[in-house]
C-alpha positions as CSV (number, residue, x, y, z in Angstrom):
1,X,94.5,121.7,130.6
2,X,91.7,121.8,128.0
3,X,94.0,122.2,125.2
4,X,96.1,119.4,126.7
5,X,93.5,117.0,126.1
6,X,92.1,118.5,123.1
7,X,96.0,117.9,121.6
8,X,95.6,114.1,123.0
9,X,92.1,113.3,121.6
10,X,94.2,113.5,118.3
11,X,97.0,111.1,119.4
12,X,95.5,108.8,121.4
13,X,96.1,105.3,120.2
14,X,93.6,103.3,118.6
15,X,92.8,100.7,115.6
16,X,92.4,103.1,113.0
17,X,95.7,105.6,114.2
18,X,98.1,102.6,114.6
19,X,96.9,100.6,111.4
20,X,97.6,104.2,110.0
21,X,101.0,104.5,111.7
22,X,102.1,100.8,110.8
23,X,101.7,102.0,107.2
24,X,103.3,105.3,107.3
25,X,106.2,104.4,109.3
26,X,107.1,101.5,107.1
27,X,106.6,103.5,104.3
28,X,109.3,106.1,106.0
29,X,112.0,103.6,106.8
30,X,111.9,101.2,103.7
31,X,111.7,104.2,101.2
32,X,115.4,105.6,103.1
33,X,116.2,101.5,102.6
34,X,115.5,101.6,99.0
35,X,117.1,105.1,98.2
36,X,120.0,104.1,100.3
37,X,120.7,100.8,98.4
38,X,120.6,102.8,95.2
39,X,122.9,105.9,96.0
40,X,125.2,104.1,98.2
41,X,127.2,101.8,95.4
42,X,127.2,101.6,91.9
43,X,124.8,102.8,89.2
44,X,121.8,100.8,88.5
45,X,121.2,99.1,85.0
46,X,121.2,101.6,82.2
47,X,123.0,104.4,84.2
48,X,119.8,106.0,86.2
49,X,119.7,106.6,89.3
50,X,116.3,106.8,91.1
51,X,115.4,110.3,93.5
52,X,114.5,109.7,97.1
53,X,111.0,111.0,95.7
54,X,110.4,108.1,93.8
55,X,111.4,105.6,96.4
56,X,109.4,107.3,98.6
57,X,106.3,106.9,95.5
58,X,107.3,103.3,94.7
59,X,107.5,102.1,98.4
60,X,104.5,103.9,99.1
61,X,102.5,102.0,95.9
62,X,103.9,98.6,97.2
63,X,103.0,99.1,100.7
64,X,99.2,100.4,100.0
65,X,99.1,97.4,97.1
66,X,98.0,100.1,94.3
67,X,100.9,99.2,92.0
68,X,101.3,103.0,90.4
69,X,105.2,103.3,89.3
70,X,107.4,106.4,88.4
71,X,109.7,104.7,87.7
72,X,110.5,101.4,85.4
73,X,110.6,98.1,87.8
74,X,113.9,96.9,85.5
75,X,115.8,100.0,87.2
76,X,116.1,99.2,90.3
77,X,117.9,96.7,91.3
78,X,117.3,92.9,92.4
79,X,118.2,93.5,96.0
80,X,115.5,97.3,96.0
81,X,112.7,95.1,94.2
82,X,113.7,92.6,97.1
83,X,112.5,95.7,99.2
84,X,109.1,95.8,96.9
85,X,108.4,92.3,97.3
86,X,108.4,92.3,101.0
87,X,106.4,95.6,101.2
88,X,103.5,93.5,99.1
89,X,103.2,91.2,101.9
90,X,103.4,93.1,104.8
91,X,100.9,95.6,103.3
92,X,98.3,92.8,102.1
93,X,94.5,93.1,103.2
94,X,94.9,89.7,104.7
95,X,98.3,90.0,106.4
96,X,97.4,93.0,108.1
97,X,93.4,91.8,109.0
98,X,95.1,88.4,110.1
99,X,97.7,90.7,112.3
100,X,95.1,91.3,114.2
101,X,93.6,88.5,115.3
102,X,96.9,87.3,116.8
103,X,96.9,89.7,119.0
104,X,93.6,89.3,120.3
105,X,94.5,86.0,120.6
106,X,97.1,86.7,122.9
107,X,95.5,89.3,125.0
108,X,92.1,86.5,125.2
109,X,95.1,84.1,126.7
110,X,96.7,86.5,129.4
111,X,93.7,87.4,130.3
112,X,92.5,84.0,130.7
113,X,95.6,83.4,132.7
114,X,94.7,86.6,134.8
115,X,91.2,84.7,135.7
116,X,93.0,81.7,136.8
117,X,95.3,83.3,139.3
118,X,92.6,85.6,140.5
119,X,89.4,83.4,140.2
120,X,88.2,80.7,142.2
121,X,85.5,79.7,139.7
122,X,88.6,79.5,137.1
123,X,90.8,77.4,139.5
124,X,88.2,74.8,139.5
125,X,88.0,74.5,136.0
126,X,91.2,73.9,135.8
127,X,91.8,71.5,138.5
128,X,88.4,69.5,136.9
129,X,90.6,70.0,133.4
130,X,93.8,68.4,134.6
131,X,91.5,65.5,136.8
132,X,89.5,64.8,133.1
133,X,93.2,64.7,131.3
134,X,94.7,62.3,133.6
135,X,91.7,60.3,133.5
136,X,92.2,60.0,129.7
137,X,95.7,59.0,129.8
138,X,95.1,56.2,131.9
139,X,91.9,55.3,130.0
140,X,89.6,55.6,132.5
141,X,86.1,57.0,131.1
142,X,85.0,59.9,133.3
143,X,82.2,62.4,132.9
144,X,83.7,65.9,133.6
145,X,81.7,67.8,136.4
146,X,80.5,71.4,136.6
147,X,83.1,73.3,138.9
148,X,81.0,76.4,138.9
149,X,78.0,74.5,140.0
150,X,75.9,76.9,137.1
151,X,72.9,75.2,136.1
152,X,71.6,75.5,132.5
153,X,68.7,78.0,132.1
154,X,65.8,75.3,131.4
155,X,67.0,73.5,134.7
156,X,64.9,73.2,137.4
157,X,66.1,74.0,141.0
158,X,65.5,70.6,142.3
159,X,67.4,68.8,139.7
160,X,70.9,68.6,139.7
161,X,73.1,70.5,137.3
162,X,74.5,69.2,134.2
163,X,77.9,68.3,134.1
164,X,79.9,70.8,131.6
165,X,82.5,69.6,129.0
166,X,86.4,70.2,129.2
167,X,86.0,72.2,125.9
168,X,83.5,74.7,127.0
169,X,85.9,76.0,129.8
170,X,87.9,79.3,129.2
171,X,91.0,77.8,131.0
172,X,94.9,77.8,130.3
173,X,94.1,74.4,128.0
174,X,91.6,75.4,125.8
175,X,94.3,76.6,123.3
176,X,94.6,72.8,122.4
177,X,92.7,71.7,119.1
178,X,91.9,68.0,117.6
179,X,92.7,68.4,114.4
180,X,91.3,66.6,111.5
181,X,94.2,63.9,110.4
182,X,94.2,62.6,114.2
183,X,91.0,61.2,114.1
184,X,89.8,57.9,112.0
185,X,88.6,58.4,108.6
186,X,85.9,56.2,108.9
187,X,84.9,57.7,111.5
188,X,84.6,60.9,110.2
189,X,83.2,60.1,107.4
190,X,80.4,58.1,109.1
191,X,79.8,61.2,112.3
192,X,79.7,63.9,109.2
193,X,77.0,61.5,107.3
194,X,75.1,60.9,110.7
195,X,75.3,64.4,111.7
196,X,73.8,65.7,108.1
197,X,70.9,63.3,108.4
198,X,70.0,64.4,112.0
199,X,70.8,67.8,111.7
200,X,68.9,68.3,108.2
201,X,65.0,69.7,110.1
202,X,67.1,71.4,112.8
203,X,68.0,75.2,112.3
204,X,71.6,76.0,110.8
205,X,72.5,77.8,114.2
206,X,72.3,75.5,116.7
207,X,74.7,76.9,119.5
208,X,75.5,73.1,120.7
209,X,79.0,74.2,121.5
210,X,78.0,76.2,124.6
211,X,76.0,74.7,127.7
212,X,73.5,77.0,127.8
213,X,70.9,78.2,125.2
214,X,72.4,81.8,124.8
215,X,69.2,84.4,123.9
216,X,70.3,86.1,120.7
217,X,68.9,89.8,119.0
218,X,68.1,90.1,115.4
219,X,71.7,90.8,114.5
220,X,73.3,87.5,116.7
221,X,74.2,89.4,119.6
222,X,74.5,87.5,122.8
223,X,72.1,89.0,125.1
224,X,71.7,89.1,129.2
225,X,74.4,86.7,130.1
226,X,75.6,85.8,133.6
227,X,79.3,85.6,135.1
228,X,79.4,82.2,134.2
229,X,78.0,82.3,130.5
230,X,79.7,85.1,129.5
231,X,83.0,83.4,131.2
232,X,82.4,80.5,129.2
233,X,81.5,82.8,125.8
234,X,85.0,83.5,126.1
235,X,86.6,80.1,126.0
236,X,84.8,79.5,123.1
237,X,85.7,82.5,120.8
238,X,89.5,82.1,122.3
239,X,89.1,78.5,120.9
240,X,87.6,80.1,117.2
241,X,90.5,82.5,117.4
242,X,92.9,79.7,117.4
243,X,91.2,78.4,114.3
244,X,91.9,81.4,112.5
245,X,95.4,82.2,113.4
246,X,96.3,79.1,111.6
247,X,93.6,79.4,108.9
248,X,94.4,83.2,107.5
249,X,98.0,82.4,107.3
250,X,97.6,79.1,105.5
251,X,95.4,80.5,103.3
252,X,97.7,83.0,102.3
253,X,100.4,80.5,101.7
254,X,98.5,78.6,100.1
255,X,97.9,80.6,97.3
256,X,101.0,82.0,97.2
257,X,103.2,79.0,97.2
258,X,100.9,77.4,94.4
259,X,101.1,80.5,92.4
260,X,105.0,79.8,92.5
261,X,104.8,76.0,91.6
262,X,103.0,76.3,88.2
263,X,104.8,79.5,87.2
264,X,108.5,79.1,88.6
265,X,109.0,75.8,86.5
266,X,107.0,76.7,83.4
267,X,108.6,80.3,83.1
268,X,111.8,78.7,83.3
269,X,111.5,75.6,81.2
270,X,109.2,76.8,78.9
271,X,111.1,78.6,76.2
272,X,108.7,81.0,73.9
273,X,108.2,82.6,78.0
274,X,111.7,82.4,79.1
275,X,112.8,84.4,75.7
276,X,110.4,87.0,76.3
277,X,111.0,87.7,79.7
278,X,115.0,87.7,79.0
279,X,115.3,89.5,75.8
280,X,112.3,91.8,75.6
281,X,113.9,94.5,78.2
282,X,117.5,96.0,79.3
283,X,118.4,93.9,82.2
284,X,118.4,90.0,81.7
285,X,115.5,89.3,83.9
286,X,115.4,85.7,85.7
287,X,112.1,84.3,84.4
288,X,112.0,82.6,88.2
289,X,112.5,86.0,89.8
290,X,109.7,87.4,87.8
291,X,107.1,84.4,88.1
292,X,108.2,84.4,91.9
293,X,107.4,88.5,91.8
294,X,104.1,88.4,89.8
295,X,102.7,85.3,91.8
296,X,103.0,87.9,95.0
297,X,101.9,90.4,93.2
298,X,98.9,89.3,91.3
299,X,97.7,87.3,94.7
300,X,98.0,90.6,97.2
301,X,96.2,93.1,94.1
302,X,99.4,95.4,94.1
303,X,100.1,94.9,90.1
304,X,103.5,95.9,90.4
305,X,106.2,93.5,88.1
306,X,109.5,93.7,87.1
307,X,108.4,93.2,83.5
308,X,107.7,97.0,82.1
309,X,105.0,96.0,79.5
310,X,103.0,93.9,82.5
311,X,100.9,91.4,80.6
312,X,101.1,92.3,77.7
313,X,103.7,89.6,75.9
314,X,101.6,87.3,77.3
315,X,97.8,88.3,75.8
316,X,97.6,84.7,74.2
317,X,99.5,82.5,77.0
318,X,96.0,81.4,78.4
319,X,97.9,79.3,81.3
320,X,99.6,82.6,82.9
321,X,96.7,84.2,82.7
322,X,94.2,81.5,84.6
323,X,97.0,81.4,87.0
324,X,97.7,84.9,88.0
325,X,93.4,85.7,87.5
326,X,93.2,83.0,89.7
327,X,95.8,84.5,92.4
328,X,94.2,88.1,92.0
329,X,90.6,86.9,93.1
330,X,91.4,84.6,96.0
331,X,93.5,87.9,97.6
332,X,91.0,90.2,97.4
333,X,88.0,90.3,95.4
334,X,86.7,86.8,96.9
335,X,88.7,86.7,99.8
336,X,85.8,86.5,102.2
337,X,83.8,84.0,100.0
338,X,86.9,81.8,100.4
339,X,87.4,81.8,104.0
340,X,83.3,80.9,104.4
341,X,83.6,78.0,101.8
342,X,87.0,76.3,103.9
343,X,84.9,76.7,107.1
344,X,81.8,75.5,105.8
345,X,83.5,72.4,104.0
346,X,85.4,71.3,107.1
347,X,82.1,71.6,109.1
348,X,81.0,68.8,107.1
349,X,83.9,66.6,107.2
350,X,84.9,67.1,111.1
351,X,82.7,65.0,113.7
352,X,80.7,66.9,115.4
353,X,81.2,65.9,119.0
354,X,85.5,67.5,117.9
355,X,86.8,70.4,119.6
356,X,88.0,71.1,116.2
357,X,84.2,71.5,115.1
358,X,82.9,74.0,117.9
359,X,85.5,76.0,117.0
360,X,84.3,75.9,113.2
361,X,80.3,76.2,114.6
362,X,81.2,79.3,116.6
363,X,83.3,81.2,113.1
364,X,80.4,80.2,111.0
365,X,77.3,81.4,113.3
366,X,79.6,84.4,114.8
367,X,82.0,85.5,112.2
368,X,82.3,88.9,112.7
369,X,82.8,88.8,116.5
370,X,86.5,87.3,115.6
371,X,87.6,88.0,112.4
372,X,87.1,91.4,110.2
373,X,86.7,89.7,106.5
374,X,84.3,86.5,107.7
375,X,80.8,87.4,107.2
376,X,77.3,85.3,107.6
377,X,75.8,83.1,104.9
378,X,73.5,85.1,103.7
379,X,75.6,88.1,103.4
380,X,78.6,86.2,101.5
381,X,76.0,84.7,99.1
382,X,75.0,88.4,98.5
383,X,78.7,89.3,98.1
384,X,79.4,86.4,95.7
385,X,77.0,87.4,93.7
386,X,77.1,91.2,93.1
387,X,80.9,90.2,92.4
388,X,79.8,87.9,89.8
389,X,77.5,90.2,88.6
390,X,80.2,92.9,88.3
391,X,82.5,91.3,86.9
392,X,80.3,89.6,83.9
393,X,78.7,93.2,83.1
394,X,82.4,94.7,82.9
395,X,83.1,92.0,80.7
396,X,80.3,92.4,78.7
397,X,81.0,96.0,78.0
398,X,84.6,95.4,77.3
399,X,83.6,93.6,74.5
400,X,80.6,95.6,73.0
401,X,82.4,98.8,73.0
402,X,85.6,97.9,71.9
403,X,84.2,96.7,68.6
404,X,86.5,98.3,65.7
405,X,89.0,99.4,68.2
406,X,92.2,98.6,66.4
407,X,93.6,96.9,69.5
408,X,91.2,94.0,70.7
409,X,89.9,93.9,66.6
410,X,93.4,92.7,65.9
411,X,93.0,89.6,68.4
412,X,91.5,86.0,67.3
413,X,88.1,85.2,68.8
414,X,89.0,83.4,72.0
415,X,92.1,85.2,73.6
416,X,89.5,88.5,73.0
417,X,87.0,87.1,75.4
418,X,90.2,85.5,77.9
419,X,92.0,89.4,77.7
420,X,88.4,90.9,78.1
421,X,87.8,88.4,81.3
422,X,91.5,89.0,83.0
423,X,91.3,93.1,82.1
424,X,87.9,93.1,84.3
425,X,89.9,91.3,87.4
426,X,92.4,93.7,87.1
427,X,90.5,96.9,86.8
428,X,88.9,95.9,89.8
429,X,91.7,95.3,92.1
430,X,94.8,94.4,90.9
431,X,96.1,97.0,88.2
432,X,97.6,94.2,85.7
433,X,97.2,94.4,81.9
434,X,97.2,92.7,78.7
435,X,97.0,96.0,77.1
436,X,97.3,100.1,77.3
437,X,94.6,101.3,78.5
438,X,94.7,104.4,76.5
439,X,94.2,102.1,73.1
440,X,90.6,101.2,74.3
441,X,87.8,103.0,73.7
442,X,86.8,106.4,75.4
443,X,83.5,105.0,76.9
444,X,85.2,102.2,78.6
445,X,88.1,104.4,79.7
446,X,85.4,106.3,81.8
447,X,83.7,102.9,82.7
448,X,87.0,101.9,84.1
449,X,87.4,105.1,86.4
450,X,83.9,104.1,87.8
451,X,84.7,100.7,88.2
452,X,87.9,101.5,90.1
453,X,86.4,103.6,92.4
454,X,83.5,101.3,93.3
455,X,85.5,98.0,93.2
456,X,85.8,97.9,96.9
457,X,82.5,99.0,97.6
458,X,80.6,95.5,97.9
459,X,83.5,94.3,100.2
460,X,83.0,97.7,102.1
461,X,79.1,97.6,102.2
462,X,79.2,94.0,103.3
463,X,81.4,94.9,106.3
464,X,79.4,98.2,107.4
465,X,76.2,95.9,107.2
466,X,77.6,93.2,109.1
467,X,79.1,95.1,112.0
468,X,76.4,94.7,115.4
469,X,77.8,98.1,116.5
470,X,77.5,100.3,113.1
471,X,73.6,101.1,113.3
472,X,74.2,103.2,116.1
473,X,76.8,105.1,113.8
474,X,74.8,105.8,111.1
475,X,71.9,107.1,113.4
476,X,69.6,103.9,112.8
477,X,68.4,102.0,115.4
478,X,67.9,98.0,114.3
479,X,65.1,96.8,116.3
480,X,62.9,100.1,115.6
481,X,63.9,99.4,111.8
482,X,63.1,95.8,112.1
483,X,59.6,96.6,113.5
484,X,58.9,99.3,111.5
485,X,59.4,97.3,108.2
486,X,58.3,94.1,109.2
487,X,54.9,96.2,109.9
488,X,55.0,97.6,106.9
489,X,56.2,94.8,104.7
490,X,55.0,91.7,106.5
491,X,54.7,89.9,102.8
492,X,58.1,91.0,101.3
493,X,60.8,88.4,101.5
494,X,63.4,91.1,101.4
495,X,64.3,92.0,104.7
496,X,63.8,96.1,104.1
497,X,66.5,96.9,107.0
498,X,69.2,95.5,105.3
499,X,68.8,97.3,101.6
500,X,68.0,100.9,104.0
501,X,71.7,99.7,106.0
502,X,72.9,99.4,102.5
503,X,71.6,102.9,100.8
504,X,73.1,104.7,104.0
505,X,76.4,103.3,104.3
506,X,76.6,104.2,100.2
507,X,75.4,107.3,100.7
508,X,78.0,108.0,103.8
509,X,81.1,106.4,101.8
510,X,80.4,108.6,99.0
511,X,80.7,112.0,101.2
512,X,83.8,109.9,103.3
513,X,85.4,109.9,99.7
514,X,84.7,112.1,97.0
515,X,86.0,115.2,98.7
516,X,89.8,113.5,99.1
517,X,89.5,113.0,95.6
518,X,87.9,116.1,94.1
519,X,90.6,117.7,96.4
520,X,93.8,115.7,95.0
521,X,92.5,116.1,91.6
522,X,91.9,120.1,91.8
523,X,95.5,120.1,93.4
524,X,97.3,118.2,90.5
525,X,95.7,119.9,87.9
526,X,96.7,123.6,89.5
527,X,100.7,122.2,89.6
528,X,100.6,120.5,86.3
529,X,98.8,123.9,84.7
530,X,101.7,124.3,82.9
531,X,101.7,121.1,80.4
532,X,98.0,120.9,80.6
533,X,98.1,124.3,78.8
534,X,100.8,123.4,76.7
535,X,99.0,119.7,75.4
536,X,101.9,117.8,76.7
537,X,101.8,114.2,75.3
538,X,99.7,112.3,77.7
539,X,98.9,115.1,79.9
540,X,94.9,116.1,80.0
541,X,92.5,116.3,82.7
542,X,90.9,113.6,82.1
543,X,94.2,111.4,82.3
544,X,94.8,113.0,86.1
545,X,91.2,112.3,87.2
546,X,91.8,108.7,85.8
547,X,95.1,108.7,87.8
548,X,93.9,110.3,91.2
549,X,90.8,107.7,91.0
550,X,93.4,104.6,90.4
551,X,95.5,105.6,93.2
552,X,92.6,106.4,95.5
553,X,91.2,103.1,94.5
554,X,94.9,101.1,95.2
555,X,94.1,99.5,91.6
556,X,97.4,101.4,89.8
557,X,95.8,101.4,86.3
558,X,97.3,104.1,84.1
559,X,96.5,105.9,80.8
560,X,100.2,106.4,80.5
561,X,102.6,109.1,78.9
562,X,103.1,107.5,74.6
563,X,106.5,105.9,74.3
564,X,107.0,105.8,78.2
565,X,106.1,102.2,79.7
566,X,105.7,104.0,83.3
567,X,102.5,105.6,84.9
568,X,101.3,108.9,83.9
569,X,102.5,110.1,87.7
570,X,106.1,108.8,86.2
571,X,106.3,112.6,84.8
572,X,104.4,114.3,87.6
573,X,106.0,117.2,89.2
574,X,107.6,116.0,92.9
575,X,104.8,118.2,94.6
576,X,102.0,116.2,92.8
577,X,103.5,113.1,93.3
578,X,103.5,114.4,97.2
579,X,100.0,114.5,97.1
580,X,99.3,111.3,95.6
581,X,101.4,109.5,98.6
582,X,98.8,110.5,101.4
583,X,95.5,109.7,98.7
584,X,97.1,106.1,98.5
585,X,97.3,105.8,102.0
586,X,93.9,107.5,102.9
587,X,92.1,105.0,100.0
588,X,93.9,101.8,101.7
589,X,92.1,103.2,104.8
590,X,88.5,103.6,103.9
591,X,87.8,99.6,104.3
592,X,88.6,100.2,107.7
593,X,85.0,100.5,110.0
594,X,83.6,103.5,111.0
595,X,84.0,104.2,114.5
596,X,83.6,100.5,116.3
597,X,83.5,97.0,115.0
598,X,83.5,94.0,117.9
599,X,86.4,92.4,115.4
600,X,88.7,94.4,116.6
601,X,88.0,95.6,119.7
602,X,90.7,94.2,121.8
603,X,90.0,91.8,124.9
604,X,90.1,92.9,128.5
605,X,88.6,96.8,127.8
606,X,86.1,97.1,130.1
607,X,83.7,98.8,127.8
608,X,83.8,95.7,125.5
609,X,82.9,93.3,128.9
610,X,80.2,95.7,129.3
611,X,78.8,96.1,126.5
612,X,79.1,92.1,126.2
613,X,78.2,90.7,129.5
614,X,75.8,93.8,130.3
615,X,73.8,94.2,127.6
616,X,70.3,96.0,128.7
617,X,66.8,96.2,126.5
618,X,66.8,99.8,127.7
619,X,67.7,101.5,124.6
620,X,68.7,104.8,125.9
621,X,71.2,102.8,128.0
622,X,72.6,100.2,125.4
623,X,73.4,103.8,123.7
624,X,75.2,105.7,126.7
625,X,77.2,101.8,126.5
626,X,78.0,102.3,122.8
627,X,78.9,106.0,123.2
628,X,81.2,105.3,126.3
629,X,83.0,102.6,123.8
630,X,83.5,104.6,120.7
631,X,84.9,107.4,122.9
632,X,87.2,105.2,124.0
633,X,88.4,103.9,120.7
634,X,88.2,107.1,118.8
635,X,90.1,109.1,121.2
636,X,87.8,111.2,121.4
637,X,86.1,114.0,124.1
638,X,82.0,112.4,124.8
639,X,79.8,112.6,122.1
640,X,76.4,115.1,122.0
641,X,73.5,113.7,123.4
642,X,72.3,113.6,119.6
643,X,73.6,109.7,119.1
644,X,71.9,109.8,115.4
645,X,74.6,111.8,114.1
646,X,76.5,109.7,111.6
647,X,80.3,108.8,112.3
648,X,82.1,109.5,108.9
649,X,85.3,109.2,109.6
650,X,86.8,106.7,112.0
651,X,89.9,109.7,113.1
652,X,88.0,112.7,113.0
């Protein structure tokens, strides 16, 4: 029986083991799709056929986004890079994060419904719902009445409770939204005007979407709640959810669909574009197909494009470039930053008194309670910046060091510091170039590999810092931290916790990642011992460390193979392509939290209620809470009694 449930500890379901299994199962039927498509008919262009190896290695880089090829994207054919196309989408960071909060979207609404047939309290609300809607259809003011009969906590016994709004009830009909356009535009533009001049002493979380004033901890957890609070609580973030399951998708259309606007037409009409991407490879490519392909692709970071030579033909063509840079940051690199400016601009522009506004209140003081990628103010200013940061001091270097390389000395003045700007972006994510990367200099080929590898790591440290449940995971306990340093440190500005949270999680994603690809690198280089003895063209170790880091990283940079357009892993042997499969896979995983993360923890657990609803100053039991919850999500048999022990990887 004890090896029963050792056996099940490994299988049991949870976030990290089914985002895992979406991936590999997709991976597994697309790649026999893709293979199938090509053996089961004719040839493809030129005469080649491609090995169920390399479907497997091309479906695989689609899927994880890291843009690596074997083979050349003008050999397969229209219908497999069909198959590519989709995999970009259904394997994008904000697909598979928005994924998420539709289902707990749906399991917040049946359970809602569950109250409502079970609960009294509920069926009042929603009797004193459908009264307050009639009421409004026949134009009849009426102030809505408290069902529950709660009073708020600075009420006095004597004094009669205050009545409760229709949108602060969790009920069957708080799905419903006022959107913006409904309302008057004077109207709002007066209430967003009035609202900034009475708001402009108060303090930027007022929490005047619930009835009560909730008591909050140092990280913005709510704290000692009753039936009724935490009832409401939960109308509220269904209501934010709603918000974002219509956000996240629109943004991603969006950009997208613009992407394909500017570039469909202009690589079509535009001729000195439409020549190149016709004549300059076998295969006749439709300049639409490709600018409908490389809009995908530069917007979800995979860098895959039916054009061998990538950007490269189009080093000067400053318009394609803006475009597809454009596309590459809004999908990844500021992804968050986005989502935090569209809810912080509609805040100002929808009245306050909206529906439509709580819902926006709740996202911005709450973000990470609903949605993994949303992040507070002061942490998404933090991010903005070290991005920024990044991304000038790559630039800088690009163009220090390569001075008298043959290859950026041969361009004019400005499209040198345009191609040094769009080679930063995609070093850091995306894996697109306007040159080889073998033709730059040495120092800034290792510079890269760094860069790849940490490129993630400000997204990743943001979302380790910002999660209420990963101090406990990394052994620290907030409020002792908090006290300590603000004893220690009472005239620093800098909040000390936060830079310790941030030296940690480094340190911890360091050990969580090095040994994968120390591993992978050790294995390649014992199956390829054969032409790294023999000085095969392209083949050194420093060019499979560069390769193991880019596929790790899901970047798909490449120092190449000379007079061979594909990656260096193009002329791998099958068992070394085999092991870069799982390192994609594994490095498209390590943005995933720890152990818990209250983002996606699904409605209705009982642990989550618990932790939630009963959340007790003792700390010794908040800790037997938060151990009872990541045994549950982990799979995994109880935990020591030694909670300080950091959590490295979330399926271990």
């Amino acid at each position: 029986m004890a090896a029963l449930r050792s056996i099940w500890r490994w299988f049991k379901p949870n976030f990290y083991r089914c985002h895992l299994a979406y991936f590999v199962v997709t991976i597994l039927i697309t790649s026999v799709v893709f293979h199938a498509s090509n053996t089961s008919g004719s040839r493809n262009d030129g005469g080649q056929k491609i090995r169920y190896i390399d479907s497997l290695f091309l479906t695989a880089s689609a899927m994880t986004t890291t843009g690596l090829n074997t083979v050349d994207l003008n050999v397969p054919t229209t219908y497999q890079q069909s198959i590519l196309f989709v995999l970009m989408i259904l394997g994008d960071l904000s697909t598979v994060s928005a994924s998420v909060v539709f289902v707990r979207r749906y399991l917040f609404r049946k359970r809602i419904g569950d109250q409502v047939a079970t609960s009294r309290h509920a069926q009042k609300l929603v009797a004193n719902i459908d009264e307050e809607l009639a009421a409004r259809q026949s134009h009849v003011p009426r102030r809505p009445r408290n069902p529950g009969n709660v009073p708020a906590p600075d009420q006095s016994a004597e004094e009669s409770p205050s009545p409760r709004p229709r949108w602060m009830t969790p009920s069957r009909r708080i799905c419903g939204l006022v959107v913006p356009w409904e309302t008057n535009l004077w109207r709002k533009t007066t209430s967003a005007l009035s609202s900034w001049t009475a708001n402009a002493g108060r303090q930027p979380e007022e929490h005047h979407y619930l009835s009560f004033r909730p008591k909050l901890d140092s990280r913005g957890r709510f704290r000692q709640l009753n039936e009724a609070e935490y009832a409401e609580l939960g109308g509220v973030e269904y209501r934010a959810l709603q918000l974002l399951c219509w956000l996240l998708p629109l943004h991603t259309a969006f950009w997208i669909v613009l992407l394909m606007v500017i570039l469909v037409p202009y690589a079509s009409i535009y001729q000195p574009v439409a020549e190149v991407l016709r004549d300059s490879q076998a295969g006749n490519l439709s300049p639409a197909w490709w600018a409908v392909f490389i809009a995908t692709s530069s917007y979800t970071n995979c860098g895959l494009t039916p054009l061998v030579a990538s950007m490269i033909p189009f080093q000067s063509n400053w318009l394609i470039l803006i475009v597809t840079g454009a596309g590459v940051i809004a999908g990844n690199t500021f992804y968050p930053i986005f989502l935090r400016c569209y809810l912080w601009i509609l805040s100002k522009v929808v009245p306050k008194e909206a529906e439509f506004h709580h819902s926006i209140a709740f996202l911005l003081h709450h973000p990470r309670r609903c949605y993994l990628w949303l992040f507070d103010g002061r942490t998404t200013w933090v991010l903005a910046a070290t991005q920024l940061g990044l991304i000038a001091t790559e630039w800088l270097l690009f163009e220090i060091l390569n001075i008298n390389q043959t290859a950026v000395d041969a361009w004019p003045l400005g499209t040198r510091i345009m191609d040094g700007l769009y080679q930063c972006l995609g070093t850091r994510s995306s894996g697109l170039y306007v040159l080889t990367i073998s033709s730059l200099a040495p120092a800034m080929k290792v510079i890269y590999m760094v860069v790849m590898y940490f490129s993630v790591y400000p997204l990743l440290i943001s979302l380790r810092t910002t999660n209420i449940y990963e101090e406990r995971s990394v052994g620290l306990d907030a409020e002792q931290l908090e006290a300590d340093d603000a004893a220690k440190n009472k005239k620093k500005r800098q909040d000390p916790k936060k830079g310790r949270l941030r030296g940690l999680h480094i340190r911890n994603q360091l050990a969580y990642d090095l040994w994968w690809i120390a591993l992978a690198w050790i294995l390649i280089c014992i199956v390829e011992e054969p032409r790294l003895n023999s000085d095969a063209p392209g083949f050194t170790i420093f060019a499979i460390m560069f390769e193991t880091v880019s596929a790790y990283g899901n970047v798909g940079l490449s120092l190449g193979v000379p007079g061979k357009t594909t990656s260096l892993c193009g002329d791998f042997h099958t068992l070394s392509k085999l092991i870069l499969i799982p390192v994609m896979l594994r490095g498209r995983h390590r943005i995933l939290p720890l152990a818990i993360d209250r983002s996606i923890i699904l409605p209705g657990q009982s642990l989550l209620a618990e932790l939630d609803h009963h959340y007790i100053d003792g700390l010794q039991d908040e800790r037997n809470v938060e151990r009872r919850i990541r045994e549950a999500e982990r799979g995994a048999q109880a935990e020591s009694s030694d909670v300080s022990q950091p959590c490295q990887d979330p399926d271990t």
